[in-house]
C-alpha positions in Angstrom: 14.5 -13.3 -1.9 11.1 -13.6 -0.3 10.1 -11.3 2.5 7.6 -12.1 5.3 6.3 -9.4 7.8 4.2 -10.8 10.6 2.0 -8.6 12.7 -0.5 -9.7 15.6 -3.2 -10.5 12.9 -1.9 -10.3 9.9 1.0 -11.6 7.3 2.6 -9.0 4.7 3.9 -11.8 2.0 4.6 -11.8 -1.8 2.0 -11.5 -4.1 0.9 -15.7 -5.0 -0.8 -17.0 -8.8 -3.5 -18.5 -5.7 -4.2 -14.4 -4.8 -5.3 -13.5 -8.3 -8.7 -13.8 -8.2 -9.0 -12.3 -4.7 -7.2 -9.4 -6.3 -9.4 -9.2 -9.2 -12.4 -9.3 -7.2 -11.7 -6.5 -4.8 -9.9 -3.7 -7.2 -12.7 -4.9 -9.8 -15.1 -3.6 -7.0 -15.1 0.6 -8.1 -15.8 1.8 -4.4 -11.7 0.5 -3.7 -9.8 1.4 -7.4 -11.6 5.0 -7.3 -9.5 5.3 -4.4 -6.5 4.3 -6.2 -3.8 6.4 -8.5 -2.6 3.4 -10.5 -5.5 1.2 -10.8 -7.3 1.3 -13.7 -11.5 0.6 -13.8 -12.9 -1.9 -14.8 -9.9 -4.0 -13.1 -9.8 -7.8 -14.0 -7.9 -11.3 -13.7 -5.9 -10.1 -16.8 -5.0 -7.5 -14.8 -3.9 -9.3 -11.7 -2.1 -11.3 -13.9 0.1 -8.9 -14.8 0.6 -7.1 -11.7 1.7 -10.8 -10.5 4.4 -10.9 -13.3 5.5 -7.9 -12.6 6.1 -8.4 -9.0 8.0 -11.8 -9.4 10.4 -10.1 -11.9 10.9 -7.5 -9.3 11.1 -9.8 -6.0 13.9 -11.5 -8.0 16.0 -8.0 -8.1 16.1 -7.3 -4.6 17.9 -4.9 -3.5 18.3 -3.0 -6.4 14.4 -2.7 -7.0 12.4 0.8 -7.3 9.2 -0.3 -6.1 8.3 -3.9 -3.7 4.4 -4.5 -2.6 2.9 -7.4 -0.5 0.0 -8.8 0.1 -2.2 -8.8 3.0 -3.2 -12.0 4.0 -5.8 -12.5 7.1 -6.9 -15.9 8.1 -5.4 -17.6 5.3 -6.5 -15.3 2.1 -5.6 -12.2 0.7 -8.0 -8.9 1.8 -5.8 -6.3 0.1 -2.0 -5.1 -0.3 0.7 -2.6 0.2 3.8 -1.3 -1.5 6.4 1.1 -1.4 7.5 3.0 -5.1 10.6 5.2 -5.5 12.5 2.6 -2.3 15.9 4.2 -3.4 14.6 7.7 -3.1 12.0 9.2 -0.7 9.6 6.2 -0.6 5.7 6.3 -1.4 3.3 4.3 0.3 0.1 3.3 -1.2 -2.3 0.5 0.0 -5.5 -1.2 -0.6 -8.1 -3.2 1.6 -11.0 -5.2 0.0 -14.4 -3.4 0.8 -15.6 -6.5 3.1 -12.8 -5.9 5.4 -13.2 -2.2 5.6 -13.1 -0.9 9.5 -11.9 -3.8 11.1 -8.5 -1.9 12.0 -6.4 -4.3 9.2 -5.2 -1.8 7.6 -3.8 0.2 10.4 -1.9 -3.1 11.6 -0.5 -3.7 7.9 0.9 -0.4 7.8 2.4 0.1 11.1 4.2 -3.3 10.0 5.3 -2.2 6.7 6.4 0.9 7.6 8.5 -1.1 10.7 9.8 -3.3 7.8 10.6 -0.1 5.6 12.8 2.0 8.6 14.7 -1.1 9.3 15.1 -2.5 5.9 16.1 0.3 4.0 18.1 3.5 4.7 15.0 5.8 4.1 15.1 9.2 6.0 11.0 9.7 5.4 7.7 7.7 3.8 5.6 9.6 1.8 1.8 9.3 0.7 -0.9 11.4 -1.5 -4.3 10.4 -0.1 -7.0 11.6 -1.8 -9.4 14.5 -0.2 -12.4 12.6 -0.5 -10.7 9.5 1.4 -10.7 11.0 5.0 -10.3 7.3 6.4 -6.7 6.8 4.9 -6.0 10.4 6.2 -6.8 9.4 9.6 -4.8 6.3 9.7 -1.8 7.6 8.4 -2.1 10.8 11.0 -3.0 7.9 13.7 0.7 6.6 12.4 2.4 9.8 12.7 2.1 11.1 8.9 2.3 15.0 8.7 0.2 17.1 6.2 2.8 18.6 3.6 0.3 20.4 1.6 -2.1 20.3 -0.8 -1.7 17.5 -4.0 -3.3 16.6 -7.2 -3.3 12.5 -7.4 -4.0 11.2 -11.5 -6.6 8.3 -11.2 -6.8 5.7 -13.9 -10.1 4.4 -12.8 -11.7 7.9 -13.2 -9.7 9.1 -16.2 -9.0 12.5 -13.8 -6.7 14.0 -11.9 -9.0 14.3 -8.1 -7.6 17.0 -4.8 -5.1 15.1 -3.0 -3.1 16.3 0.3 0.3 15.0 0.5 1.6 13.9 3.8 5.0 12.9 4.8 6.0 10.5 8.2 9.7 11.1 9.2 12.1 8.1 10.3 12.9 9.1 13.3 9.1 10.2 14.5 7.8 6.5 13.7 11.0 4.8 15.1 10.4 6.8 17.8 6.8 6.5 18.9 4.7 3.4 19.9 3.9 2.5 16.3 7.1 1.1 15.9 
């Protein structure tokens, strides 16, 4: 099954062979994967060549998948991508945007979008997130969302080999359904 989330600028879609370099380009840049818990550092093609297996073998399971990303594509190429883990539990959000595309409000959009497909797609009661202390824009833009600060984290990061302060937030059903967001 292939799923497509439109927003006003922006098109969630399945990961494509024709995204790879994109991919390798952006998480190869360190400013984005130190950011990241599962991204390892240096990050290259090999790299998004796997991570492009992976998601076709998991596409082709759905419903019964743990974990579903997409990519953000904005006028015709990928800037950066989003995914949900643990989909059959209480879902984790994480997300990426390629430094050139960095406070242009994409991200935001993306989000709201994938979190509208998330409520409505799947039975979850709550979306959770660990964003990193040092990363006070992705704090902002899931509060701006309706995320709640749950407390104090500790997010592992492959690119760093370390474990860096996280805060854990948590944005309940109802509350996005709810608000304008949706």
């Amino acid at each position: 099954m292939t799923i497509r989330i439109d927003s006003r600028r922006l098109a969630l879609r399945p990961l494509a062979a024709t995204d790879i370099d994109r991919v390798a380009e952006y998480l190869g840049d360190y400013e984005v994967s130190k950011m990241l818990s599962r991204v390892p550092y240096p990050y290259d093609r090999a790299d998004g060549i796997e991570k492009l297996r992976s998601a076709e073998a998991n596409a082709a399971l759905w419903p019964d998948i743990e974990e579903i990303g997409f990519a953000i594509d904005h006028d015709g190429g990928l800037v950066g991508a989003i995914s949900f883990r643990a989909l059959h539990e209480t879902p984790v959000i994480g997300y990426w945007l390629g430094r050139p595309y960095w406070g242009q409000g994409l991200m935001s959009e993306a989000v709201a979008a994938a979190l509208g497909w998330l409520f409505t797609a799947c039975d979850a009661a709550a979306v959770e997130a660990s964003v990193m202390q040092e990363n006070p824009a992705s704090a902002a833009l899931l509060r701006k969302l309706g995320f709640d600060i749950t407390g104090a984290d500790e997010c592992s990061s492959l690119s760093r080999c370390a474990a860096v302060p996280a805060v854990r937030m948590r944005l309940e059903r109802a509350d996005f359904l709810g608000s304008s967001n949706a």
